[in-house]
MDAnalysis code that builds the backbone (N, CA, C; Angstrom):
import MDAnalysis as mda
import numpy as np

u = mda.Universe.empty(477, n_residues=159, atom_resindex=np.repeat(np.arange(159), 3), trajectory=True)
u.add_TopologyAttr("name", ["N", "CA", "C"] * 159)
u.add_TopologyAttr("resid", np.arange(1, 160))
u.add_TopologyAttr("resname", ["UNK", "UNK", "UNK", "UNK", "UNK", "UNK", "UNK", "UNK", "UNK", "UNK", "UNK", "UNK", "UNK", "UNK", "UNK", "UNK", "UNK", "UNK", "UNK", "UNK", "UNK", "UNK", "UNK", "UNK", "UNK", "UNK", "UNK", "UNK", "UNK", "UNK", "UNK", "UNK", "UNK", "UNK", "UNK", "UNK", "UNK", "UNK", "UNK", "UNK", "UNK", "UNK", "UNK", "UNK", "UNK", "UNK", "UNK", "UNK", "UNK", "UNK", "UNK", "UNK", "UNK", "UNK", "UNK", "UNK", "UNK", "UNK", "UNK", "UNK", "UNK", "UNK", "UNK", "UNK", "UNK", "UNK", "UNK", "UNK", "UNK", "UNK", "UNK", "UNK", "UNK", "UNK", "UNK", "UNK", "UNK", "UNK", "UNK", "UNK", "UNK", "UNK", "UNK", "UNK", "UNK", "UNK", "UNK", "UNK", "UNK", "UNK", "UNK", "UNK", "UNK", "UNK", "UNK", "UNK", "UNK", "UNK", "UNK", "UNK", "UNK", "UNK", "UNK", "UNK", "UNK", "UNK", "UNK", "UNK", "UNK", "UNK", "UNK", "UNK", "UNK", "UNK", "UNK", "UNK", "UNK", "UNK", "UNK", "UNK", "UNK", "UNK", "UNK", "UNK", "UNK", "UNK", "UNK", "UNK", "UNK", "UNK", "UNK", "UNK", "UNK", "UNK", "UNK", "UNK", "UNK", "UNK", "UNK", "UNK", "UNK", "UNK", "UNK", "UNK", "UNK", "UNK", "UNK", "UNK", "UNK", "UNK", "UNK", "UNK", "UNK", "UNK", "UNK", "UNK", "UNK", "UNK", "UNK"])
u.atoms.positions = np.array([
    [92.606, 95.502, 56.973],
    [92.640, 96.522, 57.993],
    [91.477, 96.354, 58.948],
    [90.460, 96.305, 58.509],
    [89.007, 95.971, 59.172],
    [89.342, 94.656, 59.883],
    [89.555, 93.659, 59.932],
    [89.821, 92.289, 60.645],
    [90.669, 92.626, 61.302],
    [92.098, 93.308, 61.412],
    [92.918, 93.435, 62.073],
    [92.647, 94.153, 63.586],
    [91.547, 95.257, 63.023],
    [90.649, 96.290, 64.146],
    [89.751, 94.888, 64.765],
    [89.380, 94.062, 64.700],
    [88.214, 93.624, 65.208],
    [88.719, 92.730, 66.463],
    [90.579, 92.196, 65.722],
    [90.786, 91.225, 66.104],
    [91.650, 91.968, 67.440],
    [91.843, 93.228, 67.265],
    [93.002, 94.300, 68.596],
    [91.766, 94.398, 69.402],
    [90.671, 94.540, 69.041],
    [88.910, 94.968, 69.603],
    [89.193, 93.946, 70.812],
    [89.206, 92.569, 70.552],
    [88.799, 90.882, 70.945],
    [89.710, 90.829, 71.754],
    [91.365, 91.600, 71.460],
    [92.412, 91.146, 72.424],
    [91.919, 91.703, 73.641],
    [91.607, 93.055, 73.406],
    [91.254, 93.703, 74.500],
    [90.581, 94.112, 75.315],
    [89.300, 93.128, 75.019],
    [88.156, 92.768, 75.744],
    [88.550, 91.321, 76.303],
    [89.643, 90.492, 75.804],
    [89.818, 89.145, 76.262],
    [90.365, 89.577, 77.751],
    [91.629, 91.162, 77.389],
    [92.449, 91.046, 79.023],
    [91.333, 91.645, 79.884],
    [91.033, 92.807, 79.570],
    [89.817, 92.816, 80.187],
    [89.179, 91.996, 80.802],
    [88.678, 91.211, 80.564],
    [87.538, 90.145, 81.173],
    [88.478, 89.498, 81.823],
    [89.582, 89.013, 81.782],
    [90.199, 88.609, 82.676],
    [90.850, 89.176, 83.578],
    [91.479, 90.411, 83.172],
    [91.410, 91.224, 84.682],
    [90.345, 91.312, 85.751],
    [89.043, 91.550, 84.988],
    [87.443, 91.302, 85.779],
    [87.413, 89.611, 86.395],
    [87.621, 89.033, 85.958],
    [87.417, 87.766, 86.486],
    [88.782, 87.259, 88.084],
    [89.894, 88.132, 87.424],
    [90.738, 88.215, 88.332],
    [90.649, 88.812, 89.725],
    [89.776, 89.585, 89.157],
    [89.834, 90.918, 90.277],
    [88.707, 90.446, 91.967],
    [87.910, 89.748, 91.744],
    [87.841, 88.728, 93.014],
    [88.171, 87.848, 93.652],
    [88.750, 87.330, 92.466],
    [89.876, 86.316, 92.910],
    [91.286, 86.991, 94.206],
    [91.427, 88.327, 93.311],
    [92.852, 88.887, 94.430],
    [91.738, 89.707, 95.691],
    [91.049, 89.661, 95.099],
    [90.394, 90.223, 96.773],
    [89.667, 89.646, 97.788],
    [89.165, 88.468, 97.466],
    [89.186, 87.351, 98.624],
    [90.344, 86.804, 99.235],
    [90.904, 86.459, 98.278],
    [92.614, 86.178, 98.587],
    [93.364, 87.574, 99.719],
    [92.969, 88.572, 99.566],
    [93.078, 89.798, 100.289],
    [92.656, 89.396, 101.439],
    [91.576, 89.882, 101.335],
    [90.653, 89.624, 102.921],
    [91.074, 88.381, 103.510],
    [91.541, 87.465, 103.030],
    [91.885, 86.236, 103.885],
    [93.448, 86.175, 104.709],
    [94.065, 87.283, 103.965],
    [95.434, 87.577, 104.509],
    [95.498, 88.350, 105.325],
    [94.177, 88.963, 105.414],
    [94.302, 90.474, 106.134],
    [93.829, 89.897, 107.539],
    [93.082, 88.817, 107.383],
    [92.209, 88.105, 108.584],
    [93.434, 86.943, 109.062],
    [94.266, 86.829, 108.273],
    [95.019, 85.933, 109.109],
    [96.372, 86.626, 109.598],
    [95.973, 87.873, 108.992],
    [97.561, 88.737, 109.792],
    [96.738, 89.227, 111.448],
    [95.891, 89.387, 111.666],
    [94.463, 89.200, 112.809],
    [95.247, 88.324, 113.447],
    [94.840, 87.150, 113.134],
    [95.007, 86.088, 113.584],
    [96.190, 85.349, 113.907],
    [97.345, 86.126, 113.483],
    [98.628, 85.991, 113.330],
    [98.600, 86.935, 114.876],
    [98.239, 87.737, 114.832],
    [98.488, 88.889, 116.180],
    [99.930, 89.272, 116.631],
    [100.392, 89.427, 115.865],
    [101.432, 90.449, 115.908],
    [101.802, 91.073, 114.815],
    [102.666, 92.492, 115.089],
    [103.219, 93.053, 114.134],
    [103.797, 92.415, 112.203],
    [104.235, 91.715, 112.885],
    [104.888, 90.952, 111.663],
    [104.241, 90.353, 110.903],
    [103.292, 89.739, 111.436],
    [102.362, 88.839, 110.376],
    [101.184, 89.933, 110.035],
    [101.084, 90.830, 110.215],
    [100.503, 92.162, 109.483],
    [101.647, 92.745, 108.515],
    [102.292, 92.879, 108.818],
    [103.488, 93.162, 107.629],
    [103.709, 92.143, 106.599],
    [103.725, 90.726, 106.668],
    [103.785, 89.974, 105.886],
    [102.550, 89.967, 104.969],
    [101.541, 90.050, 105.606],
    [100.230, 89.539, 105.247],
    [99.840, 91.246, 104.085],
    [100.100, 92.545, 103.935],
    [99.870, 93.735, 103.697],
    [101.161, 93.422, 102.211],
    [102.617, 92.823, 102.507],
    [103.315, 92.825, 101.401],
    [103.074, 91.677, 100.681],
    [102.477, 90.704, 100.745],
    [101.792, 89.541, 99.800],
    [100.426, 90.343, 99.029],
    [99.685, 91.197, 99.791],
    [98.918, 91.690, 98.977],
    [99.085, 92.654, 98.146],
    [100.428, 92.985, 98.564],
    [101.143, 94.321, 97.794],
    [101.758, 93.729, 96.230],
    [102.134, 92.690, 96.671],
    [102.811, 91.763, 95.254],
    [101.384, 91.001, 94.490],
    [100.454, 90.841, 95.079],
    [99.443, 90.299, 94.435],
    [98.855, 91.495, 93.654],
    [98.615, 92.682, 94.324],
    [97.923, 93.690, 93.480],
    [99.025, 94.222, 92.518],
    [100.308, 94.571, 92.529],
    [101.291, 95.052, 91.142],
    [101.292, 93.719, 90.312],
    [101.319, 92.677, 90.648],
    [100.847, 91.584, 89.599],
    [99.912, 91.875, 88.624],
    [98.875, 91.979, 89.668],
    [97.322, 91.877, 88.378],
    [96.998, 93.773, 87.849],
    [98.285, 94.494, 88.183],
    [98.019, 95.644, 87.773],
    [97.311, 97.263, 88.454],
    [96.701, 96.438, 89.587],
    [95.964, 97.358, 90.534],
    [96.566, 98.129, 91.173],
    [96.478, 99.499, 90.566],
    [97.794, 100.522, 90.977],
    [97.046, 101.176, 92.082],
    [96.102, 101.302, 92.256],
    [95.394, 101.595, 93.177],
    [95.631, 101.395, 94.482],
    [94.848, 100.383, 94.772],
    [95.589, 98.993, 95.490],
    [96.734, 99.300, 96.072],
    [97.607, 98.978, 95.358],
    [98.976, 99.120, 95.732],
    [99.223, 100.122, 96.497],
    [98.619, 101.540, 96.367],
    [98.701, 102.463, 96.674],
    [98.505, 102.718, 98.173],
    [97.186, 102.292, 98.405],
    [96.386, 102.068, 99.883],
    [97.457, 101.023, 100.728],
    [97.569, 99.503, 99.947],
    [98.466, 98.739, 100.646],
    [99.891, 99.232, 100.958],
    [100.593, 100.182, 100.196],
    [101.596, 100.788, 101.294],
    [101.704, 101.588, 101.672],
    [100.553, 102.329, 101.531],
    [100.065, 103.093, 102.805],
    [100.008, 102.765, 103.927],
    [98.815, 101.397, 104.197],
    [98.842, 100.726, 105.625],
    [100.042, 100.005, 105.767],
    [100.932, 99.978, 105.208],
    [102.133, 99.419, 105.661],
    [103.157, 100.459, 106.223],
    [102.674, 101.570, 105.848],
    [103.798, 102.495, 106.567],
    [103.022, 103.147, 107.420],
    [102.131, 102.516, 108.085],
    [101.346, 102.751, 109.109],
    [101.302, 101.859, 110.092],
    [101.655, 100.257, 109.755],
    [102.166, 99.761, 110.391],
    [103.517, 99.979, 111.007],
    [104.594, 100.009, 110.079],
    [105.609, 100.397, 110.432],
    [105.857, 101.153, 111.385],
    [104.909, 102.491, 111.490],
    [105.437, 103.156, 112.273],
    [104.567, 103.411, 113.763],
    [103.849, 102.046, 113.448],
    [102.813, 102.574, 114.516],
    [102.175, 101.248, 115.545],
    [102.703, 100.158, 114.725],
    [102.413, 99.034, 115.260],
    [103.438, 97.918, 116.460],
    [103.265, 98.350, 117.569],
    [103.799, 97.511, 118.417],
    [102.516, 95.952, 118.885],
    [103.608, 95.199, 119.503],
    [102.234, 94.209, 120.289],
    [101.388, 94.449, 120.811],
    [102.450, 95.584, 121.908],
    [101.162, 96.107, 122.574],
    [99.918, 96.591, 122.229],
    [99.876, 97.192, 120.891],
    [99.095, 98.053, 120.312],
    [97.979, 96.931, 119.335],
    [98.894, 95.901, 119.107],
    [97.611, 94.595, 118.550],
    [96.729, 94.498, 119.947],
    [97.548, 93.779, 121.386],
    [96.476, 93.778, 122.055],
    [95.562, 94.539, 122.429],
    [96.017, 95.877, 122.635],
    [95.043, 96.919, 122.823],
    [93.724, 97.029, 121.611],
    [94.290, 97.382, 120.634],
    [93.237, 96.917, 119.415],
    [92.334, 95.881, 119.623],
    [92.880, 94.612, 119.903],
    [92.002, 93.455, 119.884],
    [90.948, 93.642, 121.343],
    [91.327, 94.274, 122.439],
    [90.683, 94.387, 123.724],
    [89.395, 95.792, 123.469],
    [89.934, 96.664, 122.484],
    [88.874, 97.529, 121.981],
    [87.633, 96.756, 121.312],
    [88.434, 96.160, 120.067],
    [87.438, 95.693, 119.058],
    [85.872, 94.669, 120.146],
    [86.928, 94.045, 121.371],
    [85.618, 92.667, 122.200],
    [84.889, 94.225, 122.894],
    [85.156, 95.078, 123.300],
    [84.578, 96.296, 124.253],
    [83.796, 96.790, 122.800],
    [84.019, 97.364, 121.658],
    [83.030, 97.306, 121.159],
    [81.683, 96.845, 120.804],
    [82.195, 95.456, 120.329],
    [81.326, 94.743, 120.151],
    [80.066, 93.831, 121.019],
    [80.897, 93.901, 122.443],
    [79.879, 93.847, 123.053],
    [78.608, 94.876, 123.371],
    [79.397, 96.276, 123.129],
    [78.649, 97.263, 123.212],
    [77.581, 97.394, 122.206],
    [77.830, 97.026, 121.177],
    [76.858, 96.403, 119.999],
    [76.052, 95.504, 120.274],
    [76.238, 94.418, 121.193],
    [75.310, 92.985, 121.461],
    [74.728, 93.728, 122.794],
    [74.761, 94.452, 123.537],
    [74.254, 95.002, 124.273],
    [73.039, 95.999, 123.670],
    [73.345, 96.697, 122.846],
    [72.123, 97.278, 121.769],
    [71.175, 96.876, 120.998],
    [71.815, 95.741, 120.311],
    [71.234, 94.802, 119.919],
    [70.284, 94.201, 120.097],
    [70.569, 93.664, 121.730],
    [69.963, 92.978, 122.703],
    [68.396, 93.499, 123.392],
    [69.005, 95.355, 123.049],
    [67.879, 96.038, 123.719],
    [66.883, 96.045, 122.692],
    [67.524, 96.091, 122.013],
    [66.718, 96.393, 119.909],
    [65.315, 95.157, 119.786],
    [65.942, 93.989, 120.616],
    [65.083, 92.633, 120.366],
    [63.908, 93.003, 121.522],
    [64.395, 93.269, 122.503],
    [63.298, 93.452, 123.592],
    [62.419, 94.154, 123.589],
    [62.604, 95.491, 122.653],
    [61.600, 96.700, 122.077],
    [60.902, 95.677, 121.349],
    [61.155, 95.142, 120.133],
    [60.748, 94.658, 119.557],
    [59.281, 93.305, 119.827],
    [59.969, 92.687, 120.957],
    [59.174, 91.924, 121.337],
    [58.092, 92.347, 121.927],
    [58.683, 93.584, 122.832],
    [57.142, 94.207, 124.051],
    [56.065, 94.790, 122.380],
    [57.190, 95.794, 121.781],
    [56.038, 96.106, 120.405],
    [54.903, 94.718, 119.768],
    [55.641, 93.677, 120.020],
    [54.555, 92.211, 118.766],
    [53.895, 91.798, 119.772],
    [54.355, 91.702, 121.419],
    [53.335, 91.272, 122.342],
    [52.408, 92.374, 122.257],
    [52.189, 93.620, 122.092],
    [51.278, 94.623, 121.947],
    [49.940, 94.606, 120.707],
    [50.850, 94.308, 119.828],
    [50.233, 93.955, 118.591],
    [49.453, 92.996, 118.659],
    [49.500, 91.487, 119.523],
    [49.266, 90.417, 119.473],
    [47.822, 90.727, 120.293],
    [48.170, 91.060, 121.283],
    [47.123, 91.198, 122.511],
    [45.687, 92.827, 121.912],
    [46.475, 93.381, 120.994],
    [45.335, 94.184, 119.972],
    [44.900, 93.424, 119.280],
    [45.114, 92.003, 118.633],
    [44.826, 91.216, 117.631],
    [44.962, 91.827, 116.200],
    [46.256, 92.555, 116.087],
    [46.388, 93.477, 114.920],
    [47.410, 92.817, 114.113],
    [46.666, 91.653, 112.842],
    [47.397, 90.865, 112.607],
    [48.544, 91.090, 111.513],
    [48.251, 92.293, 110.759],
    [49.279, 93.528, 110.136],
    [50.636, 93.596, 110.786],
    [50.472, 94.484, 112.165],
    [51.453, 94.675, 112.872],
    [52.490, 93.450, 113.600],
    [51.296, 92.219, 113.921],
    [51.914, 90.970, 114.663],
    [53.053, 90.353, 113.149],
    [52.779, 90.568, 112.186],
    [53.632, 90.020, 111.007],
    [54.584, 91.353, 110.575],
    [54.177, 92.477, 111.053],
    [55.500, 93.194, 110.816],
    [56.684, 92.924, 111.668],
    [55.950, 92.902, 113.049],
    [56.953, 92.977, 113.881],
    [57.797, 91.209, 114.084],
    [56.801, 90.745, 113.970],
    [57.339, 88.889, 113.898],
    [58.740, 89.064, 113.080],
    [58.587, 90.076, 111.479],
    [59.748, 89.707, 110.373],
    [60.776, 90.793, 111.127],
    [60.427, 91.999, 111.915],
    [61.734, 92.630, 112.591],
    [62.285, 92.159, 113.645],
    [61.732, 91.362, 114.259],
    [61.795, 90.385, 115.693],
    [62.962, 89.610, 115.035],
    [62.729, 88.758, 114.208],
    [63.377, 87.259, 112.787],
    [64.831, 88.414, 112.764],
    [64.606, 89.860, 112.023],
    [66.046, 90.394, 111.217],
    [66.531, 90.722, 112.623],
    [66.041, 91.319, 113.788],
    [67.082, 91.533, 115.222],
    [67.686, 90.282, 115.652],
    [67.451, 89.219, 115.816],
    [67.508, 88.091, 116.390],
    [68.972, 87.324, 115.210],
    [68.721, 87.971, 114.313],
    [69.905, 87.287, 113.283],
    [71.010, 88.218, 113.449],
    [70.535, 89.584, 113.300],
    [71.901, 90.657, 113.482],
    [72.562, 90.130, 115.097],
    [71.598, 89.719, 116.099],
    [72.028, 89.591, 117.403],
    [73.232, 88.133, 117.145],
    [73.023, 87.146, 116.423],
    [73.771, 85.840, 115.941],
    [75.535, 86.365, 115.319],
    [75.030, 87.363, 114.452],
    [76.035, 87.799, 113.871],
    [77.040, 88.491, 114.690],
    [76.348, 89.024, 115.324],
    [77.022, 89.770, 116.291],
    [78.109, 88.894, 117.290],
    [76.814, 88.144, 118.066],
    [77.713, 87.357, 118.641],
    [79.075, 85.908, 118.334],
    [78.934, 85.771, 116.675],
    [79.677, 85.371, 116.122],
    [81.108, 85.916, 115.904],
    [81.106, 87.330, 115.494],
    [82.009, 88.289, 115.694],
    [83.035, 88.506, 117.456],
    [82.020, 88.315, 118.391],
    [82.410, 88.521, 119.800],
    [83.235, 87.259, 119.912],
    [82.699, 86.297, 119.477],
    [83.235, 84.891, 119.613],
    [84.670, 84.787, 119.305],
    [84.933, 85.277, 117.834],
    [85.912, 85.269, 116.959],
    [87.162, 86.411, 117.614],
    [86.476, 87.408, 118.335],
    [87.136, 88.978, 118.959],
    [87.827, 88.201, 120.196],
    [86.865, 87.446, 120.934],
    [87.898, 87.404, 122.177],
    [88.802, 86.066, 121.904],
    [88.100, 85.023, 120.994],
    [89.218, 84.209, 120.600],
    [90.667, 84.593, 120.264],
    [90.976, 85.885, 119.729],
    [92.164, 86.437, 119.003],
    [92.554, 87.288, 120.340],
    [91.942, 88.038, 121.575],
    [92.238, 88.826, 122.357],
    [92.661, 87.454, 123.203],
    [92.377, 86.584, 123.202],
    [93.011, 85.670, 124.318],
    [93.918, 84.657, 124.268],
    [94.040, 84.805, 122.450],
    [95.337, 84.121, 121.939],
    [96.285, 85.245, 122.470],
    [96.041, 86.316, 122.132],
    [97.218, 87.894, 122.135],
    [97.935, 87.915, 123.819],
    [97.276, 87.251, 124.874],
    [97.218, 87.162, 126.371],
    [97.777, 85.912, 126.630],
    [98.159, 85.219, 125.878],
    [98.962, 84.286, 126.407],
    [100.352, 84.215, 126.381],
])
C-alpha cells in the first residue's frame, strides 16, 4: 500500500513537471502566432493565428487560456474589419512615436543634468547620471526598434 502511494505521488509530480515544462513551450509558440497574425494583417490570419492557439491550449489542458482565446476571437469576429487592422496599425506608429518623442526629451534632461554635474565636478552625480543617460539611450533603441517593426506592418497594410 505504502509503495503504491509513493509511486501515484511520482506519477503526479512526473505530469506536473511536464505540464510546467510545457507551459513555455505553448506560450512562446503563442506569442509567435499572435505576432504573425500582426504580420499577416488581416482579419483572417488573426483568426487563424487565435484558433491554433485555441487548440494548442485545450491540448496541454489550459482551460484558462482557452477561455481568454475565445474571447478575443469573438472579438475579432465581431469587430475586426481591414480597415480596422489598418487603423490599428496607423495608431500603434502615432503612438509610438509619441513615446520616441518623450523619450527623446527624457535623454536631453538627462544630458543638460550630467553636463551640470560635470562642470560642478560632482563625480557622484556625473556616474549617476552617465548610468541614466546609458538606461534612456537603450529604452530610446528599443523604442525605435518597435517604430521600425510598426511602420513596416502599417506599410505592408497600404499596399
Amino acid at each position: 500500500m505504502g509503495s503504491s502511494c509513493v509511486i501515484t505521488f511520482k506519477d503526479n509530480m512526473m505530469k506536473k513537471m511536464t505540464k510546467l515544462a510545457v507551459l513555455p513551450l505553448v506560450l512562446v509558440l503563442g506569442a509567435s502566432f499572435s505576432s504573425l497574425a500582426t504580420a499577416g494583417n488581416d482579419c483572417n490570419a488573426k483568426r487563424a493565428a487565435l484558433e491554433y492557439q485555441i487548440q494548442q491550449a485545450e491540448k496541454y489542458g489550459n482551460y484558462n487560456r482557452v477561455a481568454g482565446l475565445k474571447r478575443a476571437l469573438s472579438e475579432v469576429n465581431a469587430h475586426c474589419t481591414n480597415g480596422s487592422v489598418l487603423q490599428d496599425a496607423q495608431k500603434k506608429v502615432t503612438k509610438l512615436e509619441q513615446k520616441l518623442a518623450d523619450k527623446q526629451k527624457d535623454v536631453n534632461e538627462v544630458k543638460a543634468d550630467l553636463r551640470e554635474a560635470q562642470a560642478k565636478g560632482d563625480a557622484k552625480k556625473v556616474a549617476k547620471y552617465e548610468k541614466k543617460l546609458q538606461e534612456k539611450q537603450a529604452d530610446v533603441k528599443e523604442i525605435k526598434q518597435e517604430l521600425k517593426q510598426a511602420r513596416a506592418e502599417l506599410a505592408s497594410l497600404q499596399k
